[in-house]
MDTraj code that builds the backbone (N, CA, C; nanometers):
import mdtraj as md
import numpy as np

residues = "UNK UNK UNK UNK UNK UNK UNK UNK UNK UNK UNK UNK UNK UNK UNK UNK UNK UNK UNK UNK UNK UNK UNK UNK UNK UNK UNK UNK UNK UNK UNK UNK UNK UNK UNK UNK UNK UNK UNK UNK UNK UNK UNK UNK UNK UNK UNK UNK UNK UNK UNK UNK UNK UNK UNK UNK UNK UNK UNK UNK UNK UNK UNK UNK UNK UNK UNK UNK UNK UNK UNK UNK UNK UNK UNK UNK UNK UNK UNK UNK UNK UNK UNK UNK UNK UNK UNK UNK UNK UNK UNK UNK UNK UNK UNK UNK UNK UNK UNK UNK UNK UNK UNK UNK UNK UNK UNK UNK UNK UNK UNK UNK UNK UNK UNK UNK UNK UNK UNK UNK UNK UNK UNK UNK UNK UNK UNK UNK UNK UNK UNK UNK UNK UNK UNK UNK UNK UNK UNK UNK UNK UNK UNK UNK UNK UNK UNK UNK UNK UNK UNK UNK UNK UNK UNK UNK UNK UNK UNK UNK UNK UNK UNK UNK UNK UNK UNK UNK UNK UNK UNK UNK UNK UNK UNK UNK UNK UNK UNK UNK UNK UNK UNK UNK UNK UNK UNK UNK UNK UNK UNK UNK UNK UNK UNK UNK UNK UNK UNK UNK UNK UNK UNK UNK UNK UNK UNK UNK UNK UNK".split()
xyz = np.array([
    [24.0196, 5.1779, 2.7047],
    [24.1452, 5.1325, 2.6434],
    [24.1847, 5.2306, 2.5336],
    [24.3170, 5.2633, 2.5384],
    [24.3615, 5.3383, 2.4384],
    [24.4587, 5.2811, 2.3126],
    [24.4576, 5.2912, 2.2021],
    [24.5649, 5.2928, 2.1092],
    [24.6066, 5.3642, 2.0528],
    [24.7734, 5.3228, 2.0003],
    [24.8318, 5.4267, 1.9665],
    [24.9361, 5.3467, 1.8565],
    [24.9593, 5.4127, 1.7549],
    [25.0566, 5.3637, 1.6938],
    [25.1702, 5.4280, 1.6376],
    [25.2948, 5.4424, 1.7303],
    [25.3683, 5.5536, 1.6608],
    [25.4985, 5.4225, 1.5880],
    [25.5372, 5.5324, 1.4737],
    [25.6554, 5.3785, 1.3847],
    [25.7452, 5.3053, 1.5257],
    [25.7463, 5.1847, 1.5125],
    [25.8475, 5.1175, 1.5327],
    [25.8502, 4.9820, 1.4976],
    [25.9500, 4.9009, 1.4679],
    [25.9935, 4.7796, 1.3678],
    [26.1216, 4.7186, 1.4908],
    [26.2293, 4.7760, 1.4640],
    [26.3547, 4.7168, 1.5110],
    [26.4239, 4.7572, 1.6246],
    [26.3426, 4.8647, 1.6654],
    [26.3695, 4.9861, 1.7912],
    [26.3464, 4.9215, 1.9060],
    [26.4565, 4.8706, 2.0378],
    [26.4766, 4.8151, 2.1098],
    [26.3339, 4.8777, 2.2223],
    [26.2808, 4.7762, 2.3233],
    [26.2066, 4.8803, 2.4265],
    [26.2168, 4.8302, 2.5690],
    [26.1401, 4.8728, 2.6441],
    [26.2188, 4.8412, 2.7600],
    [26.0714, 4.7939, 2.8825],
    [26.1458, 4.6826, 2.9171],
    [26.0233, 4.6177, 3.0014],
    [26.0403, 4.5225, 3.1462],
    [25.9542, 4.4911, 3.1924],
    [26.0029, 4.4330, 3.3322],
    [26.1022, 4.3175, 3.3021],
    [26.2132, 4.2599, 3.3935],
    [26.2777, 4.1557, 3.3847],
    [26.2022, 4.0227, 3.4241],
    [26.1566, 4.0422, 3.5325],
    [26.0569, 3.9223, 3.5752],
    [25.9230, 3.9725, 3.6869],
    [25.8671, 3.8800, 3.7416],
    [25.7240, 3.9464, 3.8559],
    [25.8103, 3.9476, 3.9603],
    [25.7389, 4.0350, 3.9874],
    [25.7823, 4.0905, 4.1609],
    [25.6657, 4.1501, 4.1996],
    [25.6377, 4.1679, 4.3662],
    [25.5753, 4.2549, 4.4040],
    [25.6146, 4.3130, 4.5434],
    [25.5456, 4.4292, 4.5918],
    [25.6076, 4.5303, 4.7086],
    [25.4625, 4.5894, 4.7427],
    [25.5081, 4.5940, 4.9212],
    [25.3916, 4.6405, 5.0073],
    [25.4571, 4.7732, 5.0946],
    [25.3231, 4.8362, 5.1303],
    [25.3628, 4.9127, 5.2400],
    [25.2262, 4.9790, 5.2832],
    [25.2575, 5.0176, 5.4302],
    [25.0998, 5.0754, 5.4751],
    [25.1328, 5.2066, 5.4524],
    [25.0206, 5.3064, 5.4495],
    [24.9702, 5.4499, 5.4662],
    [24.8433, 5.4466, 5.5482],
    [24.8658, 5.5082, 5.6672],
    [24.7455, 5.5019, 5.7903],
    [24.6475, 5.4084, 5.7443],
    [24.6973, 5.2994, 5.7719],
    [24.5947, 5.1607, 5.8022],
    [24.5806, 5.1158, 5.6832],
    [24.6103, 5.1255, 5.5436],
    [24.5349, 5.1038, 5.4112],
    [24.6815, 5.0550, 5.3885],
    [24.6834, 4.8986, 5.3604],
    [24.7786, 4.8000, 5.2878],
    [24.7980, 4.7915, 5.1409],
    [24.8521, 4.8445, 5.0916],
    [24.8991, 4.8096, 4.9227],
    [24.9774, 4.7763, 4.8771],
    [24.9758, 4.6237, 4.7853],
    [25.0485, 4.6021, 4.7496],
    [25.0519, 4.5875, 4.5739],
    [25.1907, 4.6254, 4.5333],
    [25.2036, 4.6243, 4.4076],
    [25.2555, 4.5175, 4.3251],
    [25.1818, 4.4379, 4.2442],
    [25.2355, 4.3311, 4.1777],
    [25.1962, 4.3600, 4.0149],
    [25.3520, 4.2777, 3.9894],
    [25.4165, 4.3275, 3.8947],
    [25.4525, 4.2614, 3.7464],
    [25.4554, 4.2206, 3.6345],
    [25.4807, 4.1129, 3.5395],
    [25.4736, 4.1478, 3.3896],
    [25.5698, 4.0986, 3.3757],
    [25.6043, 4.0774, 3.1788],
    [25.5312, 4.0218, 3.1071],
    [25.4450, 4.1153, 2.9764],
    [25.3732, 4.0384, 2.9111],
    [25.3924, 4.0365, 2.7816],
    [25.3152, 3.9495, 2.6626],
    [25.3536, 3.9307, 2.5461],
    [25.2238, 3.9763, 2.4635],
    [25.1151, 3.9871, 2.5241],
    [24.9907, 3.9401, 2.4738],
    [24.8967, 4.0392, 2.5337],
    [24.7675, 4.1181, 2.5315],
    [24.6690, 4.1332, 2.6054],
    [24.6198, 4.0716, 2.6431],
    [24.6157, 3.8919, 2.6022],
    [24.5453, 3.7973, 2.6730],
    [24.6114, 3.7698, 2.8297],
    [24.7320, 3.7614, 2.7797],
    [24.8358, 3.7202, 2.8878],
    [24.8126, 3.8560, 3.0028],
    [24.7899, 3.9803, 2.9783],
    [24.7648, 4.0905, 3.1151],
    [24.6661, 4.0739, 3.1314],
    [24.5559, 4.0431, 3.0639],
    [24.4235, 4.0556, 3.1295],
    [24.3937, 3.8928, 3.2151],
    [24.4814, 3.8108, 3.1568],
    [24.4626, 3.6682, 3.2850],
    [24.5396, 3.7366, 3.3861],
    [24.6398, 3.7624, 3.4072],
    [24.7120, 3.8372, 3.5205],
    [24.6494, 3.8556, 3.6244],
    [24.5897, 3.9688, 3.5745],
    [24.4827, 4.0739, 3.6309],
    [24.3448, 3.9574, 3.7027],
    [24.3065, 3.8557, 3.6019],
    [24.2275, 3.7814, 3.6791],
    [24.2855, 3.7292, 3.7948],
    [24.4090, 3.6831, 3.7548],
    [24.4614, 3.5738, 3.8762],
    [24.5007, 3.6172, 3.9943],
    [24.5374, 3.7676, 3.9892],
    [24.5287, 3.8825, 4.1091],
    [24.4027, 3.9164, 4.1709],
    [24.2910, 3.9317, 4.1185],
    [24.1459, 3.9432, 4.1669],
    [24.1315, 3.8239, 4.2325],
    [24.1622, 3.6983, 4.1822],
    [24.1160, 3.5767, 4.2245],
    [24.1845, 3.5451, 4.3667],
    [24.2989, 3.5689, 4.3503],
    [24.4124, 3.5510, 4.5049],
    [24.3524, 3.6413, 4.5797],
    [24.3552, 3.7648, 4.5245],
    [24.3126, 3.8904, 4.6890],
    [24.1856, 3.9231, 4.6699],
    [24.0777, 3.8140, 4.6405],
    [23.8867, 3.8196, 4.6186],
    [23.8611, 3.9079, 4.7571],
    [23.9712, 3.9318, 4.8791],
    [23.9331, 3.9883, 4.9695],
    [23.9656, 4.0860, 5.0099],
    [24.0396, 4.1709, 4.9037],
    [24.0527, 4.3240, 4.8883],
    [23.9843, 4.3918, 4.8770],
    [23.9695, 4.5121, 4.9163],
    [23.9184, 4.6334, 4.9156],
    [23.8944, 4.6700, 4.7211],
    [24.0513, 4.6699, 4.6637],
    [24.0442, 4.7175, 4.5578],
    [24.1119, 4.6242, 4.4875],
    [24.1133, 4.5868, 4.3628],
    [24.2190, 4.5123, 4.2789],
    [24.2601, 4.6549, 4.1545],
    [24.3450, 4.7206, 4.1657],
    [24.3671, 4.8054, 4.0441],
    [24.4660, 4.7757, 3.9428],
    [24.4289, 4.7581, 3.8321],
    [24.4655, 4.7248, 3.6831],
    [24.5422, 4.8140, 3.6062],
    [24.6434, 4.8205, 3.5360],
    [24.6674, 4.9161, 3.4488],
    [24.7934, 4.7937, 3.3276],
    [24.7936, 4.8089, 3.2453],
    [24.9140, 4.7559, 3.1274],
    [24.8795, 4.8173, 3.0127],
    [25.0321, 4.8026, 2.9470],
    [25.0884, 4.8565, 2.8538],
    [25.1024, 4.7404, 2.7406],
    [25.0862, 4.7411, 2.6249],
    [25.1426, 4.6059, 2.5589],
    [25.1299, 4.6482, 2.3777],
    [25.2306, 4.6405, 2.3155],
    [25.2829, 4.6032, 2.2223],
    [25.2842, 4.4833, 2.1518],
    [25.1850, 4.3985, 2.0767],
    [25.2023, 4.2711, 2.0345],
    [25.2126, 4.2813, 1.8611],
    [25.2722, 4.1980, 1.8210],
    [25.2925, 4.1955, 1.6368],
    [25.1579, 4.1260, 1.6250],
    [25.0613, 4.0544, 1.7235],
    [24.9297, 3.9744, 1.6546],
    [24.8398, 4.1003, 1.6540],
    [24.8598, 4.2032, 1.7090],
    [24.7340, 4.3279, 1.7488],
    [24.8040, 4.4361, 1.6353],
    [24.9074, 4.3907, 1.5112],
    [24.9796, 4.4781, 1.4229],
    [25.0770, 4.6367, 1.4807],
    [25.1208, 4.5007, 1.6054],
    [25.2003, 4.5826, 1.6640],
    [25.1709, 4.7499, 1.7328],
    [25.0141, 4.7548, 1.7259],
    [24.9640, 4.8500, 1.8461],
    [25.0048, 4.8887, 1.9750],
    [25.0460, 5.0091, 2.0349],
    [24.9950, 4.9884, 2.1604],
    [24.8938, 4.9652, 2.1983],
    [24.8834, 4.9163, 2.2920],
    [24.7651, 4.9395, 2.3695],
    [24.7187, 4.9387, 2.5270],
    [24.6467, 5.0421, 2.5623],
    [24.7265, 5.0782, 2.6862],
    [24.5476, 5.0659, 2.7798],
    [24.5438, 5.0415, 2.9172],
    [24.4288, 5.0021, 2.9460],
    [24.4648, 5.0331, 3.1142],
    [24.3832, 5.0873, 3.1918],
    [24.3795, 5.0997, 3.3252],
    [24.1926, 5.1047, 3.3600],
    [24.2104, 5.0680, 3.5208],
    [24.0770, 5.0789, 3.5726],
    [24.0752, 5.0951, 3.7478],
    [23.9915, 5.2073, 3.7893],
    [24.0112, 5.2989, 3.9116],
    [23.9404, 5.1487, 4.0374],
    [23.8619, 5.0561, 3.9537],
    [23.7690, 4.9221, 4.0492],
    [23.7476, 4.9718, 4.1535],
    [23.6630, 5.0746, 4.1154],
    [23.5619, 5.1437, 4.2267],
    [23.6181, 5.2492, 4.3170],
    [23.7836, 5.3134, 4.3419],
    [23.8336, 5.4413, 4.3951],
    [23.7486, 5.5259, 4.2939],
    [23.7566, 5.6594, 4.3413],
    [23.7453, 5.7634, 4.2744],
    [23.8099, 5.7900, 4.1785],
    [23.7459, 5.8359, 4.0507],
    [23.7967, 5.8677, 3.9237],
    [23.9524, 5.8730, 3.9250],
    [23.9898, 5.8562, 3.8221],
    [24.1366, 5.8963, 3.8056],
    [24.2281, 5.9053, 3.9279],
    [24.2067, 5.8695, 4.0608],
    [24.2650, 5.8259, 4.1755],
    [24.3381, 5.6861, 4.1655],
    [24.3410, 5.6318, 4.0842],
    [24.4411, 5.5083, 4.1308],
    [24.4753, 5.4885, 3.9400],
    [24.3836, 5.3753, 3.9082],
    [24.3868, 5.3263, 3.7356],
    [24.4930, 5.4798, 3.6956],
    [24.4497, 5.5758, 3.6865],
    [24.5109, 5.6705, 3.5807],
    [24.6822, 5.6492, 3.6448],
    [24.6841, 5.6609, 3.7837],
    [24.8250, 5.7352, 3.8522],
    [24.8930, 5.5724, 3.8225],
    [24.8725, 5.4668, 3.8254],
    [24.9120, 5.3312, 3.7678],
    [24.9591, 5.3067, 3.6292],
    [24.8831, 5.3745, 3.5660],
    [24.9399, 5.3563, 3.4173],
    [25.0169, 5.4620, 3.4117],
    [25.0078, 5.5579, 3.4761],
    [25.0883, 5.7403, 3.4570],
    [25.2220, 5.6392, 3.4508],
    [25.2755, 5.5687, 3.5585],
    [25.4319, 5.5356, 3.5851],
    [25.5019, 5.4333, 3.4959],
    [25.3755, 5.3830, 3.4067],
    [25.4675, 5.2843, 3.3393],
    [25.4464, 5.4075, 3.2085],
    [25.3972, 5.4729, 3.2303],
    [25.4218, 5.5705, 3.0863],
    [25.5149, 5.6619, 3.0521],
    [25.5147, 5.7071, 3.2320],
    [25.6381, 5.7591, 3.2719],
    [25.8054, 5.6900, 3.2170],
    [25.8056, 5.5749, 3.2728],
    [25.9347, 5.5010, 3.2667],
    [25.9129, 5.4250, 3.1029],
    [25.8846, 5.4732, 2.9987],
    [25.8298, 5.3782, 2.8855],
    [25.8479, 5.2658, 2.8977],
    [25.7570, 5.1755, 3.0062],
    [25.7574, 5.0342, 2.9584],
    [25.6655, 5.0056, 2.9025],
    [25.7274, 4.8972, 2.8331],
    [25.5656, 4.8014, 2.7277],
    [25.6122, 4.7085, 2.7520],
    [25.4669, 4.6270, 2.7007],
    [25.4633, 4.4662, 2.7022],
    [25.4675, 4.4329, 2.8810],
    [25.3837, 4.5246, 2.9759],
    [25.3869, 4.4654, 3.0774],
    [25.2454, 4.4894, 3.1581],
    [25.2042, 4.4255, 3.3088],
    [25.1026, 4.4269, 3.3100],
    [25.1025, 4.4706, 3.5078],
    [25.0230, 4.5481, 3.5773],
    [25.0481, 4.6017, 3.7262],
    [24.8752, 4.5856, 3.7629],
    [24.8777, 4.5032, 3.9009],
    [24.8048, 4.5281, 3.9555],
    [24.8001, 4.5575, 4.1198],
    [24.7629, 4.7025, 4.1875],
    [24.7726, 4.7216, 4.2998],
    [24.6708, 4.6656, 4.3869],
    [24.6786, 4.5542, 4.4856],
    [24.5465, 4.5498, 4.5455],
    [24.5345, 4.6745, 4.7141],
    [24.4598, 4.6894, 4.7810],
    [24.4380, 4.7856, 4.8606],
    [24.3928, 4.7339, 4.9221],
    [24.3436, 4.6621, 5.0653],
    [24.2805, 4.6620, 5.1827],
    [24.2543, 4.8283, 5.2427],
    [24.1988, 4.8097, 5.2610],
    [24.1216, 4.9722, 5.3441],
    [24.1639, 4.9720, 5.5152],
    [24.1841, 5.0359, 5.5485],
    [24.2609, 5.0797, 5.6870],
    [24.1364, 5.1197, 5.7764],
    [24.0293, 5.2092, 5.7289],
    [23.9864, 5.3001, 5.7958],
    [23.9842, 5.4078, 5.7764],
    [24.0531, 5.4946, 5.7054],
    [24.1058, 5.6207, 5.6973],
    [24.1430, 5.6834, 5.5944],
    [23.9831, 5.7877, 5.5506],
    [23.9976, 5.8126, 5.3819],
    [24.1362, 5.8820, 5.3511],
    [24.1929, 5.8501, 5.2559],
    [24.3465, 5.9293, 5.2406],
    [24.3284, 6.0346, 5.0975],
    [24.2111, 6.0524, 5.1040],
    [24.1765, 6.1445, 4.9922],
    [24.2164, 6.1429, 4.8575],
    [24.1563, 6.2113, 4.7308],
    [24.2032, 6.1391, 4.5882],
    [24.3896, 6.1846, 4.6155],
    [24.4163, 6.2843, 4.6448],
    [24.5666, 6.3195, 4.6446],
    [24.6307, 6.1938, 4.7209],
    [24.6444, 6.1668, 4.8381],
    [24.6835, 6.0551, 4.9015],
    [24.6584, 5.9449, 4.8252],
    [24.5538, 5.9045, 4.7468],
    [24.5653, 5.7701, 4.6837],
    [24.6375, 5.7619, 4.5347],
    [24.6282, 5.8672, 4.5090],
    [24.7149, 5.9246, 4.3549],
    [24.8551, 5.8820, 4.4365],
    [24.9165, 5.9190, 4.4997],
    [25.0374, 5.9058, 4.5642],
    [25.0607, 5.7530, 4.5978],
    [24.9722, 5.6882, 4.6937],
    [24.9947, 5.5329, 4.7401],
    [24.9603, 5.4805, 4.5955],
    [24.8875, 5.4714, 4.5137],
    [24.8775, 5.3917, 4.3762],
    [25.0182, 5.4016, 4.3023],
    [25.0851, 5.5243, 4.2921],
    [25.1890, 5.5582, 4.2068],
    [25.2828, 5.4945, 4.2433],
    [25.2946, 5.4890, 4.3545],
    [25.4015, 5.4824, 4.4847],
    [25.4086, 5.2793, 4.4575],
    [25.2964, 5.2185, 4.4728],
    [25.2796, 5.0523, 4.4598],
    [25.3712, 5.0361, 4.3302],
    [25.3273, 5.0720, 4.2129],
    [25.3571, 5.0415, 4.1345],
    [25.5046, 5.0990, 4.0969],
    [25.5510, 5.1999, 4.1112],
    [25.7043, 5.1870, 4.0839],
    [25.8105, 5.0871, 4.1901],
    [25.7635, 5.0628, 4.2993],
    [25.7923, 4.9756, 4.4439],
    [25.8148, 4.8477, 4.3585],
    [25.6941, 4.8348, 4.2641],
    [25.6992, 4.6837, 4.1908],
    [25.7754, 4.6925, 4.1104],
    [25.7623, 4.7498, 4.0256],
    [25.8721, 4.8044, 3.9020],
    [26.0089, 4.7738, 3.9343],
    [26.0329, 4.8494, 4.0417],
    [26.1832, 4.8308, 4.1100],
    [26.2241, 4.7300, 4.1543],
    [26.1302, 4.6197, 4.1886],
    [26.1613, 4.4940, 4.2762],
    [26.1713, 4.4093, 4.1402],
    [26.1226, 4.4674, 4.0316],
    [26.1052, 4.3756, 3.9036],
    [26.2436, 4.3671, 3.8485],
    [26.2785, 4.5081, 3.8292],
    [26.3901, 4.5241, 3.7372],
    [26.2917, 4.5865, 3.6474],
    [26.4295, 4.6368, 3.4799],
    [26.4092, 4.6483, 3.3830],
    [26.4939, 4.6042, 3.2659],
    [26.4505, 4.5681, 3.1670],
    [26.5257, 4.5250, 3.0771],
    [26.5380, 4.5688, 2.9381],
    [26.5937, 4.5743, 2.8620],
    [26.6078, 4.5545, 2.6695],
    [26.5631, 4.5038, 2.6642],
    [26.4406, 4.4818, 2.5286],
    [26.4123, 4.3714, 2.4437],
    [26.3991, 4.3935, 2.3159],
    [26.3797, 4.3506, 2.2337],
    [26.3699, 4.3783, 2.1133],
    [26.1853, 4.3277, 2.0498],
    [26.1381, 4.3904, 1.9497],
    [26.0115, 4.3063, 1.9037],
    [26.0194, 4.2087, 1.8517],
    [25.9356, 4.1163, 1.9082],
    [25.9359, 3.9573, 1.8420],
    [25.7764, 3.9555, 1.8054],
    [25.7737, 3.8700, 1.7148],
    [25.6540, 3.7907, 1.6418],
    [25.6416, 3.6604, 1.6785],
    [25.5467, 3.5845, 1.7144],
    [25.5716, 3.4325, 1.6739],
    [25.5350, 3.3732, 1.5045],
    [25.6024, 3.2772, 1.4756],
    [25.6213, 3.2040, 1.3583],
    [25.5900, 3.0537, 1.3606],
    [25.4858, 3.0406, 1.3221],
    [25.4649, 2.8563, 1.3008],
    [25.5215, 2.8218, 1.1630],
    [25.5971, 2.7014, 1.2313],
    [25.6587, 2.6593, 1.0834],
    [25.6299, 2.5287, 1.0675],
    [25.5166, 2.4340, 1.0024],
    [25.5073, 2.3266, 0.9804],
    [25.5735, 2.2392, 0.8874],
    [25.6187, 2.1310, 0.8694],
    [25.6956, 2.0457, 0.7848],
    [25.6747, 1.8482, 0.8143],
    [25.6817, 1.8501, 0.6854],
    [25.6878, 1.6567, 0.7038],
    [25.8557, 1.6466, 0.7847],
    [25.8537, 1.5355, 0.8336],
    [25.9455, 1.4817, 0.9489],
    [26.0467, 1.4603, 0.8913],
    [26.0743, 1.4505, 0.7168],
    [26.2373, 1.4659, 0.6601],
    [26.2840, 1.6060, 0.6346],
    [26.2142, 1.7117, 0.6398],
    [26.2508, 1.8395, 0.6642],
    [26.2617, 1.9449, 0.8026],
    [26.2244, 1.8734, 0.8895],
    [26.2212, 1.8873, 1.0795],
    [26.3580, 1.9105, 1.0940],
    [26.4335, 1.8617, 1.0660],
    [26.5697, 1.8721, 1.1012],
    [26.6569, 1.9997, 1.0337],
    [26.6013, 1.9892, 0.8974],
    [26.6791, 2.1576, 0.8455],
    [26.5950, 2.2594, 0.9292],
    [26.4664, 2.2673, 0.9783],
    [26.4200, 2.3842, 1.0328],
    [26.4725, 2.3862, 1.1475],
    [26.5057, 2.2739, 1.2186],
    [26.5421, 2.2838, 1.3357],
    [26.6605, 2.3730, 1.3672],
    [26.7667, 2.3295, 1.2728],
    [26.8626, 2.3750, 1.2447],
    [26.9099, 2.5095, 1.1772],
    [26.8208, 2.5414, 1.0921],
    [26.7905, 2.6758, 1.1228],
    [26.7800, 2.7358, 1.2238],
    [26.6482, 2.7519, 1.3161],
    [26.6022, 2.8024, 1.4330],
    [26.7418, 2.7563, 1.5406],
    [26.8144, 2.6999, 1.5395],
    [26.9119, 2.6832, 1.6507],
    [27.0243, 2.7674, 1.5918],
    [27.0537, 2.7475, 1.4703],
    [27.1631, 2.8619, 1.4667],
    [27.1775, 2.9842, 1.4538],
    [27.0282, 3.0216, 1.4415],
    [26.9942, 3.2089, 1.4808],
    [26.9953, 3.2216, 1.5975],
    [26.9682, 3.1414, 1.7150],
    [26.9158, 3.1442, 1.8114],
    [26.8151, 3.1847, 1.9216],
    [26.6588, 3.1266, 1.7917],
    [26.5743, 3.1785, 1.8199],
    [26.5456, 3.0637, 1.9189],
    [26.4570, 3.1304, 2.0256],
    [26.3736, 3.0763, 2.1306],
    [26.2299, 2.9741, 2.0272],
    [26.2348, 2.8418, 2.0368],
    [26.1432, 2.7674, 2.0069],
    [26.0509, 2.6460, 2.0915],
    [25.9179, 2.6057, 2.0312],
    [25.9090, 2.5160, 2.0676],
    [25.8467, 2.4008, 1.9645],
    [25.8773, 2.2976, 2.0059],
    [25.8113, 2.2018, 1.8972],
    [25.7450, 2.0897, 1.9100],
    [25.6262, 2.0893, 1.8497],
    [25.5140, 1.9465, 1.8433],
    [25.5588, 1.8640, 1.7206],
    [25.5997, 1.7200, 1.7544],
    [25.5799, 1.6601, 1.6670],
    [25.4632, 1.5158, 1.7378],
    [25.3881, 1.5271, 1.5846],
    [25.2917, 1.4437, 1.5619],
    [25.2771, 1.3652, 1.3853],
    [25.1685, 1.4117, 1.3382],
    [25.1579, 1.3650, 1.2072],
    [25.2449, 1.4331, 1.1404],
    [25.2774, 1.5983, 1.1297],
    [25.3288, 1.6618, 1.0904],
    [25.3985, 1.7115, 1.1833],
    [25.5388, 1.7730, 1.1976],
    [25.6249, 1.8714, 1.2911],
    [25.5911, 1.9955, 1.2498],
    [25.5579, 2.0688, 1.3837],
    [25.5531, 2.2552, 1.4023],
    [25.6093, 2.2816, 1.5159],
    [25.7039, 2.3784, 1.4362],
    [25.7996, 2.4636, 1.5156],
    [25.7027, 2.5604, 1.5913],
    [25.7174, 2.6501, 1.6889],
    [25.6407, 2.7762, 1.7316],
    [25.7919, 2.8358, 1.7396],
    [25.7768, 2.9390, 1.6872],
    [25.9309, 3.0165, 1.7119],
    [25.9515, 3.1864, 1.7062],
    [25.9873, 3.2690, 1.8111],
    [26.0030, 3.3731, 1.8263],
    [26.0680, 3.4490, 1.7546],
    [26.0371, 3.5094, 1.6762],
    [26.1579, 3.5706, 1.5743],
    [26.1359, 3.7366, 1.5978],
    [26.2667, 3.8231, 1.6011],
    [26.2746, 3.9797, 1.5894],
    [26.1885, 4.0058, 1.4916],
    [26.0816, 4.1127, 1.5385],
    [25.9777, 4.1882, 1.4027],
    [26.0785, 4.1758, 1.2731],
    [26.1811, 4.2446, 1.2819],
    [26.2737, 4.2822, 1.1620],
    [26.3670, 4.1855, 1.0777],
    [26.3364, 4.0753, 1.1536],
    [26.4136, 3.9363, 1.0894],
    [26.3017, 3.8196, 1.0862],
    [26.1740, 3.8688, 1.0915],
    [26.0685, 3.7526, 1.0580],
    [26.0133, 3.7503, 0.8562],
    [26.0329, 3.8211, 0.8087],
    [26.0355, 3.8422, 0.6746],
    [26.1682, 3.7107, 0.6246],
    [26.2362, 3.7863, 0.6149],
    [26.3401, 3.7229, 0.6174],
    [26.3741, 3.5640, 0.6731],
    [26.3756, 3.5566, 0.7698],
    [26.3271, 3.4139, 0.8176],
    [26.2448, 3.3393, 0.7252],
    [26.1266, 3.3668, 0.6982],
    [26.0430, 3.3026, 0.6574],
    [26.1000, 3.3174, 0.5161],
    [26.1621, 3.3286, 0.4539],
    [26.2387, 3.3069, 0.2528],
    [26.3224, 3.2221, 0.3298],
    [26.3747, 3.1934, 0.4137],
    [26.5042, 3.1318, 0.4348],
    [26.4743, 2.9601, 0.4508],
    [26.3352, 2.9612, 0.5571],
    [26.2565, 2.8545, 0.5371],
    [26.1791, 2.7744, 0.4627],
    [26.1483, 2.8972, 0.3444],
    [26.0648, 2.8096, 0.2611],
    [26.1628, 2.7684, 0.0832],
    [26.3217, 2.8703, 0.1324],
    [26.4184, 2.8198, 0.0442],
    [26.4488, 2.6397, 0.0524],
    [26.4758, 2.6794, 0.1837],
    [26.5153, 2.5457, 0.2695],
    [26.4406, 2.3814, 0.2396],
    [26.3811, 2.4429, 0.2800],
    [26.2485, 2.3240, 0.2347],
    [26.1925, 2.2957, 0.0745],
    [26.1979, 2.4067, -0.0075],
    [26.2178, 2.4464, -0.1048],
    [25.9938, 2.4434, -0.1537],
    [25.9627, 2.5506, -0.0816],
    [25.7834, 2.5764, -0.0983],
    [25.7246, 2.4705, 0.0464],
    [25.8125, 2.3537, 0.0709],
    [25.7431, 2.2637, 0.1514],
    [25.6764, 2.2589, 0.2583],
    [25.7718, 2.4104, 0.3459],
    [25.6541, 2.4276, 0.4926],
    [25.5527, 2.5235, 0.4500],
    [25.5076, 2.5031, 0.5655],
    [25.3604, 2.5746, 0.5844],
    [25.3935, 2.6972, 0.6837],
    [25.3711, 2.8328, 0.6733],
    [25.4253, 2.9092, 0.7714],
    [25.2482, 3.0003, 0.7986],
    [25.2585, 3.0513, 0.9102],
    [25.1914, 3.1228, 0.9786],
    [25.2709, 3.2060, 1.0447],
])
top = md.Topology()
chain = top.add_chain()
for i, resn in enumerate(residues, 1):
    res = top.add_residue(resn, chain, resSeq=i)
    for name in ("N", "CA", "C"):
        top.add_atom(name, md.element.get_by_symbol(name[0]), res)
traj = md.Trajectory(xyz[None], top)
């Protein structure tokens, strides 16, 4: 696994729209490329399980994601694995294309059935590369901006100004109420500072933020 941290805060980036995946043979050897948006390294590396787990009867399951999270202090971090091809024959040429096309925050796994018919490291550098932009393309791409999540806890006579807050920025939320109400709420890296004075104006010290 690699990291990297070059500045960015408010700088838009660009990532799959939704999962997709795409097949095709090369003399007898089936690959298919599947494809998905992530938020988390937890969230690519279940992926990645739940792809091993569906095709337990592949030849190969190959791994590669990219991901950007504000809980990892907004790191890249970038991770591929060859699962038993020859070196740098698949894992490397998998992550090459999302590095290629700068996406982050997303997660590719090619699985391979075997045909019969070694297609040599060049041939599999090619069918690996080849899966994964196939997926890419069937995915889409999109804008996004960096988000953080924000817990905002409050007694149940102040639920309603946070609420109201969070609806008229129009942040993406969700909310538990129990003894106490918590918001979970997505906020832009560059407007989570901010947010959070606005909330604890509001309330005036009363929530609890994470």
């Amino acid at each position: 696994m690699t990291v990297s941290d070059p500045d960015r805060d408010d700088e838009t980036y660009e990532t799959l729209a939704t999962d997709a995946s795409a097949s095709f043979v090369v003399q007898g050897s089936e690959f298919v490329g599947h494809a998905r948006p992530v938020e988390t390294v937890a969230a690519a590396e279940a992926f990645v399980a739940a792809i091993e787990d569906e095709y337990d009867d592949a030849t190969h399951n190959v791994p590669a994601y990219r991901v950007r999270a504000a809980a990892d202090g907004d790191l890249l971090r970038e991770y591929a694995s060859d699962d038993g091809e020859p070196s740098s024959s698949a894992g490397k040429p998998a992550l090459n294309v999302l590095q290629q096309r700068e996406l982050e925050n997303c997660v590719v796994v090619v699985t391979r059935y075997y045909g019969g018919t070694n297609l040599g490291v060049g041939g599999l550098v090619r069918a690996y590369s080849q899966a994964v932009k196939d997926a890419v393309d069937a995915a889409g791409v999109v804008e996004r901006r960096p988000h953080e999540t924000v817990v905002v806890t409050v007694e149940y006579d102040d639920s309603g100004t946070v609420r109201g807050i969070l609806e008229s920025e129009g942040y993406e939320f969700d909310a538990a109420y129990e003894t106490a109400v918590s918001f979970e709420a997505r906020v832009p890296v560059a407007e989570a500072d901010a947010f959070r004075d606005r909330i604890r104006s509001a309330t005036s010290g009363r929530a609890a933020l994470e």
